[in-house]
C-alpha positions in Angstrom: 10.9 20.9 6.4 11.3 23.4 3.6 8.1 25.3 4.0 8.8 26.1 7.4 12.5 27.3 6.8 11.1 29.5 4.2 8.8 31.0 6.8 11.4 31.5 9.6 13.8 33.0 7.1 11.5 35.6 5.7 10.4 36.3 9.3 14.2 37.2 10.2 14.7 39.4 6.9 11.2 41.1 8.0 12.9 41.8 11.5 15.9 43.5 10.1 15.3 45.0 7.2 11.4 45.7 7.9 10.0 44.5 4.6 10.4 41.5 1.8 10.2 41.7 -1.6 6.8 41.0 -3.6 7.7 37.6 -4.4 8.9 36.5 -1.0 5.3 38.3 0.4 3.5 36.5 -2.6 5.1 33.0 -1.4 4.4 34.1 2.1 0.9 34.0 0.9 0.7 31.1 -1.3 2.1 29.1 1.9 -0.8 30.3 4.0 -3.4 29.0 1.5 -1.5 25.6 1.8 -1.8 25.5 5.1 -5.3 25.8 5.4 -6.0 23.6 2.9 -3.6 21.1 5.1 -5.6 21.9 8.1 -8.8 20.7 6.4 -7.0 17.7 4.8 -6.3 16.7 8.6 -9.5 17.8 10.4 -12.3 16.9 8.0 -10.3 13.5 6.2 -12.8 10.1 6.1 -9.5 8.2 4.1 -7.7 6.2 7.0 -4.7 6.3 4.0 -3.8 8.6 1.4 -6.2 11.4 0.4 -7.6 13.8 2.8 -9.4 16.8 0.8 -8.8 18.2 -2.5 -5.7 16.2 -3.1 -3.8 16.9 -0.1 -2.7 14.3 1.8 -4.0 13.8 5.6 -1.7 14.9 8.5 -2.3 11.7 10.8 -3.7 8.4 10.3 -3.6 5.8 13.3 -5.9 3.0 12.9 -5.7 -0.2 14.1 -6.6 -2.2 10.6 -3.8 0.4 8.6 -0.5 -1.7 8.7 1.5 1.8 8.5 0.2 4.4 10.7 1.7 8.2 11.1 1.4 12.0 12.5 2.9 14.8 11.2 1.4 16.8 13.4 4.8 17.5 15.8 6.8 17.3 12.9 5.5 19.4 9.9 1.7 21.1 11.5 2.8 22.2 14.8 6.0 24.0 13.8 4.1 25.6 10.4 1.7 26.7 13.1 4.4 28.8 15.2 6.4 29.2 12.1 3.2 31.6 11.1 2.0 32.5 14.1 6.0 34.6 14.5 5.7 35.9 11.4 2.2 37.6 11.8 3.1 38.6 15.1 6.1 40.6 13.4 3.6 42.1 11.2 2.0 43.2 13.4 4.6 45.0 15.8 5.9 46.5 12.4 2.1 47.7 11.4 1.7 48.9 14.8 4.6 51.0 14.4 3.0 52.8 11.4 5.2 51.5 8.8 4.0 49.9 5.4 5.4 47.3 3.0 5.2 44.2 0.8 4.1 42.3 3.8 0.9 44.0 4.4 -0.1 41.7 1.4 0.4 38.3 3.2 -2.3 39.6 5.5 -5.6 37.6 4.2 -9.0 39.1 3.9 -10.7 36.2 4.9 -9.6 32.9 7.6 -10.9 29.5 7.1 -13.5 28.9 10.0 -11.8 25.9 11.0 -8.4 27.8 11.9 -10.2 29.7 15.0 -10.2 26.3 16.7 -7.1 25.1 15.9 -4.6 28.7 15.6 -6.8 31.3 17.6 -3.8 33.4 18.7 -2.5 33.8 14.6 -6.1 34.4 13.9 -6.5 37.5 16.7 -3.4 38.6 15.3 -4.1 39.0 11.7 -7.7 40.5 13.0 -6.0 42.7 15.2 -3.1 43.8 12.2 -6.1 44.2 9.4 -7.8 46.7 12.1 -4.4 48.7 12.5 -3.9 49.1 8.6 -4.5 52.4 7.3 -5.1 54.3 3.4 -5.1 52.3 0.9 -3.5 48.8 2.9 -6.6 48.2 4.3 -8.8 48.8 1.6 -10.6 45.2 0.6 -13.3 46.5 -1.9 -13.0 49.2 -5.0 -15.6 50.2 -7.2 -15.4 52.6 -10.3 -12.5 53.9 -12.3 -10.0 52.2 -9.8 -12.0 49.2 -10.0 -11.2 49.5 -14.1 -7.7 50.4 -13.7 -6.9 47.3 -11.0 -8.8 45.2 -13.3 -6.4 45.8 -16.4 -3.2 44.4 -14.3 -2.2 40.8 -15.1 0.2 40.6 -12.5 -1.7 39.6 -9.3 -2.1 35.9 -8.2 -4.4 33.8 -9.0 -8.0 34.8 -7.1 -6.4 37.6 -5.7 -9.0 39.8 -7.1 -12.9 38.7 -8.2 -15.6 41.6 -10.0 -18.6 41.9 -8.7 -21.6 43.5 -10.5 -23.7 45.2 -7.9 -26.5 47.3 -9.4 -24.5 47.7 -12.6 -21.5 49.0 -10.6 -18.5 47.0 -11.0 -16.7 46.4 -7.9 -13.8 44.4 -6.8 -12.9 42.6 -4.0 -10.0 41.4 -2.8 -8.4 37.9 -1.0 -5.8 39.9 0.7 -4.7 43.1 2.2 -2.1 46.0 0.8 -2.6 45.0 -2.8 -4.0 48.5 -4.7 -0.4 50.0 -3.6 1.3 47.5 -4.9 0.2 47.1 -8.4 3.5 47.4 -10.0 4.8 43.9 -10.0 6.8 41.5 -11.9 5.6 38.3 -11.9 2.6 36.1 -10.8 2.0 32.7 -10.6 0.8 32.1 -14.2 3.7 34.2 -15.8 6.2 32.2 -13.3 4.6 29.2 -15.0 5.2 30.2 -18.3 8.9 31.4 -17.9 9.6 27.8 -16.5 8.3 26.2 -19.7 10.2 28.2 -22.0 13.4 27.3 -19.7 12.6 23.7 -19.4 12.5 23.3 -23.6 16.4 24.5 -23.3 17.9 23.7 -20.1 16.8 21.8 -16.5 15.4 23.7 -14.0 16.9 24.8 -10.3 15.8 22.7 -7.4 13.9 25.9 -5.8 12.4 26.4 -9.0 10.7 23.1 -8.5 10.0 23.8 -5.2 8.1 27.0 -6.3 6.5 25.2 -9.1 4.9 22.1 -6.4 4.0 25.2 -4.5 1.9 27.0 -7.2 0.7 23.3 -8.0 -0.9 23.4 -4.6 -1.5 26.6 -4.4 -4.0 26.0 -7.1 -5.5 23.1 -5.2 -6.2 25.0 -2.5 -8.6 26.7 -4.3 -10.9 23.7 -4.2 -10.8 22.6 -0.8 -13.9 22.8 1.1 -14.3 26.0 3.5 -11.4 27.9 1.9 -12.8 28.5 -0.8 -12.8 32.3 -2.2 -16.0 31.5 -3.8 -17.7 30.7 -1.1 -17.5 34.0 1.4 -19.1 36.1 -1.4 -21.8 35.1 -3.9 -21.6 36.2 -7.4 -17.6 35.7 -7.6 -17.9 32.1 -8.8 -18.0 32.7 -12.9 -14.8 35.5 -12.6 -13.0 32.8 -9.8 -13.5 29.8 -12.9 -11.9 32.2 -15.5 -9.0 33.1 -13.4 -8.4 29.4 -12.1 -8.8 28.0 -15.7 -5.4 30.6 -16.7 -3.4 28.7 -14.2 -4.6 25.1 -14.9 -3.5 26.1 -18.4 -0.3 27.4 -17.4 0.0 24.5 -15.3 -1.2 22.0 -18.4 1.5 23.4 -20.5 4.5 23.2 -17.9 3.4 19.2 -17.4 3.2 18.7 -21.0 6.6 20.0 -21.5 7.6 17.7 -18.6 6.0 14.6 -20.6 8.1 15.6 -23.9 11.1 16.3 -21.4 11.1 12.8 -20.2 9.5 11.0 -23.3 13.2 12.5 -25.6 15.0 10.6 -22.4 16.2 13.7 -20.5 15.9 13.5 -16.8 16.3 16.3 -14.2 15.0 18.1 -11.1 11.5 19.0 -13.6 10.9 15.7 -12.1 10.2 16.4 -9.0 7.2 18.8 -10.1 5.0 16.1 -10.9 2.6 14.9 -7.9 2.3 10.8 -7.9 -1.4 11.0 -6.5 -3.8 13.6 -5.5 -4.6 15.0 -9.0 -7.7 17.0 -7.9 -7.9 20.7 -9.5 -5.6 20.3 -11.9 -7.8 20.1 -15.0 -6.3 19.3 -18.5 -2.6 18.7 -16.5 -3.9 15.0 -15.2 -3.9 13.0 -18.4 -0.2 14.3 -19.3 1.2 14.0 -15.7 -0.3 10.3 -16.0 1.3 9.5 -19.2 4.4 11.1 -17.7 4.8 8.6 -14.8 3.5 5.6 -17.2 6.9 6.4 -18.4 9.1 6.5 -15.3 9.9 3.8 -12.8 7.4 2.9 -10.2 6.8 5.5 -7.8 5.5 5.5 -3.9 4.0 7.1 -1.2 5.1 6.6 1.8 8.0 4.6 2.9 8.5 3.1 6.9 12.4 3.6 7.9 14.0 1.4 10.5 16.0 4.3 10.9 15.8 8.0 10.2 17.2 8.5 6.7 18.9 11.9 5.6 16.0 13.9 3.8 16.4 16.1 1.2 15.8 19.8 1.8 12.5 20.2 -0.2 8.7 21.4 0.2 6.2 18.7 0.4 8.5 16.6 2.3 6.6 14.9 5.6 8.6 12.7 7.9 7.5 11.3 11.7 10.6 11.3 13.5 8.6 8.6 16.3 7.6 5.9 13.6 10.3 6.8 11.0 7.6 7.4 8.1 8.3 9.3 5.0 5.9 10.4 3.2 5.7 12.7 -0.4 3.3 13.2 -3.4 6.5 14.5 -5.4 7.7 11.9 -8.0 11.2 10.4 -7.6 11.5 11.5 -3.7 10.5 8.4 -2.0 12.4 6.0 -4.3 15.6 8.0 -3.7 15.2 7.9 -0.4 14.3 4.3 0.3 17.2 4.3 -2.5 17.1 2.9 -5.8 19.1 -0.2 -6.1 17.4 -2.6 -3.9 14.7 -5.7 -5.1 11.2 -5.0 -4.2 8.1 -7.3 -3.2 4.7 -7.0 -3.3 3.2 -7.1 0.4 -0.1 -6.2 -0.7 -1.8 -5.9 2.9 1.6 -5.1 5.0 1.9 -8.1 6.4 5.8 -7.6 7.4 4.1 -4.3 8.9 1.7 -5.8 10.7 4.4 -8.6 12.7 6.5 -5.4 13.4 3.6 -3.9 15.2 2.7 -7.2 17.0 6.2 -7.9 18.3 6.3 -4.4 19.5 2.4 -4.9 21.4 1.2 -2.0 19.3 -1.7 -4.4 18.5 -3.4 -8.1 18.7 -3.4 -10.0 15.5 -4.0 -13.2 14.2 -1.9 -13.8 11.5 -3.8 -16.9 10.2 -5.9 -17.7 6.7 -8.9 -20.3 6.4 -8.1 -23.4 3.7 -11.1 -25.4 3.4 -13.0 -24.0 6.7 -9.9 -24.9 8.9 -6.5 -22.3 9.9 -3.3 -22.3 8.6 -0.7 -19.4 9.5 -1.0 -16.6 6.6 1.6 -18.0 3.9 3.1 -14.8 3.3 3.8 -14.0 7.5 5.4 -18.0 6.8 8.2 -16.3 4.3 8.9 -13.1 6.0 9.3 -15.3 9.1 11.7 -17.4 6.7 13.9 -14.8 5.9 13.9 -13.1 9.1 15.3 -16.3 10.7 17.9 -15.9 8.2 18.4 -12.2 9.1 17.2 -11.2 5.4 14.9 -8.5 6.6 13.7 -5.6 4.4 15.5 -2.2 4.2 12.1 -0.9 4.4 8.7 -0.6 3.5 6.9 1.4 1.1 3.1 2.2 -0.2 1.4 3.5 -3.2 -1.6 4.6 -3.6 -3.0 1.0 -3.5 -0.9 -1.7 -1.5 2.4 -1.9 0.6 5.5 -3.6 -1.0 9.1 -4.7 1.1 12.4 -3.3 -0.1 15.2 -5.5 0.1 19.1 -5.0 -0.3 19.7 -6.0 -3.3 22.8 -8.9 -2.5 19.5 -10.7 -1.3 17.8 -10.4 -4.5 18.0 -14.0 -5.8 17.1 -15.7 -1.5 14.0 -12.9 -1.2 12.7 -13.7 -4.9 13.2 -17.6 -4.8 10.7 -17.1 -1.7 8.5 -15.1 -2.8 8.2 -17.1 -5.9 6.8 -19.6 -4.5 2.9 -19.6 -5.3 0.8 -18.4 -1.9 -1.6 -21.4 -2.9 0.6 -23.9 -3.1 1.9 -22.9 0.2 -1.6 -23.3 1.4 -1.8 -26.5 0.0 1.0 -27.6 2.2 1.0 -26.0 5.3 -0.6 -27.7 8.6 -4.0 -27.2 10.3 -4.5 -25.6 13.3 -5.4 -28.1 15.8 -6.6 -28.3 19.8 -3.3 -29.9 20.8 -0.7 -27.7 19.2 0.0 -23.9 19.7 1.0 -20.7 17.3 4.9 -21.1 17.6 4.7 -25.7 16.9 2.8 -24.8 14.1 4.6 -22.1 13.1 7.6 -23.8 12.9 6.0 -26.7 11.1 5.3 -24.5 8.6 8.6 -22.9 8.1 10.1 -26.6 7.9 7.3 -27.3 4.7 8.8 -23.6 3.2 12.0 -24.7 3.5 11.2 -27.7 1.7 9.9 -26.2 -1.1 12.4 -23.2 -1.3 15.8 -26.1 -1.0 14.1 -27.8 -4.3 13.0 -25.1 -6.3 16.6 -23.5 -5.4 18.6 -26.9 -6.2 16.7 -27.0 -9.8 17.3 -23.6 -10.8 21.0 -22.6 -9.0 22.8 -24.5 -6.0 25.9 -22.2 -5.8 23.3 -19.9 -4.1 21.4 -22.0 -1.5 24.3 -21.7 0.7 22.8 -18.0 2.5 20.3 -19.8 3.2 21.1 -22.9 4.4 
């Protein structure tokens, strides 16, 4: 995972050299925010699929009635986890030592409650390293002409710094350690946003640029999960917090309407992979053109279900569950080139191929029968997966949008899988037999299959014979 080999490579440079530069402190930072907001996605989500809080998508979902179930937890939350808690400790040990650096600003002011339970040992130790700062690292509130000068920079991060008027005194306060030191800096998140814009209307963008762009993205969302919220640890912060969030939903507005233009003239290019395919929360005025955007593009997914790990792209916002081989990405274009492009795809609308994998394997008990006129028949569409399976046509996997579950098929089986599927689910019902006292799952079953085949042999004579043959 991306995120966490940023981590672990920063915490190596901060061993040996004893410092990182701004932006690889300020990313540091950003990743934290991220992860809490993750945290909450997984700990506080009521969706059994799809959304957990604010956008982010949950960690773990295993539910009997969901025909694709997976955890990311040993994968992607448990190493982000000890990817942070190393590099906090190495903070430490350096603070302790009575040096200083850009990585006194990944220290944050404030945890999100939720993280004692769940990451008590980084929690103690960024307590323990904001105790052991000293001068002007550890201040975390400034009031008069500071306060004015600190106020004038543009060059902070987003929330990094809210004004407070306490008994007509303006005073700041900060999200993070080390910062009034460091006021000298090049870039922010909104002026990183910008700079990409201008690019994009000349030339494509790097693939770590759009890495850093999804970040920011998130970054931003972050701000609108529940219990990390800057807004929420001190009151009178909330109109300043809207002002500085509304700058980078505007940056952020302008980079995605670029994008749309980008793709609307034809162009195509690793921009792309900026745009988010669900979990639109917090990003204001961006929504309606990253919409339009992907109105434009093929049809994106979700998640996708392996039968085999595939090779993965080294990007952030990539989960994968090495025990169920599930993929799963809000980034546009990641899933389908993955899963691959080129193969024929059907709708599966409740995972029914999903479902008989998970039976066959005793992960549950299901019934895999439908009611016509008050009496059983086996569900028509577990009838033509059944089909083709007996045929050894099987899907090359099996992928989910926002809404429903569809089966990837290589595409040499294009015209067998779609001469199937064709076939109307009601008529099917039509002819299909009854359950009865005298006959079991597997006579029935293959009655069934015998009434498919029926129907598939003359619908296949009458449009093409020269292909019947794979299936006969």
């Amino acid at each position: 995972m991306r995120e966490i080999e940023i981590i672990k490579t920063l915490t190596e440079k901060l061993k040996n050299k004893g410092d990182v530069s701004q932006e690889e402190a300020d990313l540091i930072y950003m990743l934290w925010k991220i992860h809490e907001a993750q945290g909450v996605a997984y700990t506080n989500s009521r969706d059994i699929f799809g959304h957990g809080s604010c956008g982010f998508p949950i960690m773990k979902t295993e539910h009997p009635r969901e025909a694709m179930n997976f955890s990311f937890i040993d994968s992607f939350i448990c190493p982000m986890r000890s990817a942070f808690k190393e590099w906090y400790k190495v903070v430490a040990e350096i603070v302790a030592s009575g040096r200083t650096g850009n990585f006194v600003t990944t220290i944050p002011v404030y945890v999100a409650p939720w993280k004692n339970n769940f990451e008590k040992e980084t929690c103690h130790l960024i307590e323990y390293v904001s105790r052991s700062l000293s001068g002007d690292d550890r201040l975390d509130e400034v009031t008069g002409k500071l306060a004015r000068d600190i106020r004038q920079t543009d060059k902070l991060l987003t929330l990094d710094v809210l004004v407070f008027n306490d008994s007509n005194l303006k005073k700041l306060s900060f999200s993070r350690y080390g910062l009034v030191p460091r006021l000298e800096r090049k870039t922010n998140d909104v002026l990183f946003l910008q700079k990409m814009t201008e690019k994009l209307k000349k030339e494509d963008i790097t693939l770590e640029e759009s890495d850093l762009i999804y970040i920011i993205m998130k970054f931003t969302q972050a701000m609108y999960v529940p219990n990390i919220r800057y807004s929420d640890f001190k009151v009178g912060s909330r109109e300043e917090g809207k002002v500085q969030i509304e700058r980078l939903q505007q940056a952020l507005m302008s980079w995605f309407k670029a994008v749309h233009e980008a793709v609307k003239s034809g162009r195509k290019g690793n921009f792309l992979y900026t745009l988010p395919v669900s979990g639109f929360t917090g990003l204001g005025k961006s929504v309606p053109y990253i919409k339009k955007t992907l109105s434009l593009l093929p049809k994106q997914f979700l998640t996708a279900k392996f039968p085999a790990k595939p090779v993965l792209p080294d990007m952030a916002g990539i989960f994968f569950d090495d025990e169920r081989n599930v993929l799963l990405s809000q980034r546009c274009e990641v899933v389908r080139k993955i899963a691959g492009i080129g193969k024929y795809i059907v709708e599966d609308c409740e995972g029914v191929f999903l479902f008989i994998e998970r039976a066959n394997k005793g992960d549950i008990r299901r019934d895999f029968y439908v009611y016509r006129d008050g009496k059983k028949i086996i569900d028509p569409m577990f009838v033509k997966f059944e089909y083709l399976n007996r045929n050894k046509i099987v899907p090359a996997c099996c992928l989910r949008d926002e809404d429903k579950y569809f089966a990837a098929y290589d595409k040499r089986h294009e015209k067998t899988v779609r001469s199937v599927f064709e076939i109307p689910n009601g008529k099917l019902e039509f002819m299909l037999p009854e359950f009865s006292d005298d006959k079991d799952f597997s006579s029935i079953l293959e009655e069934s299959l015998y009434m498919l085949d029926m129907v598939f042999q003359k619908t296949a004579i009458s449009e093409d014979d020269s292909w019947t043959d794979v299936i006969r």
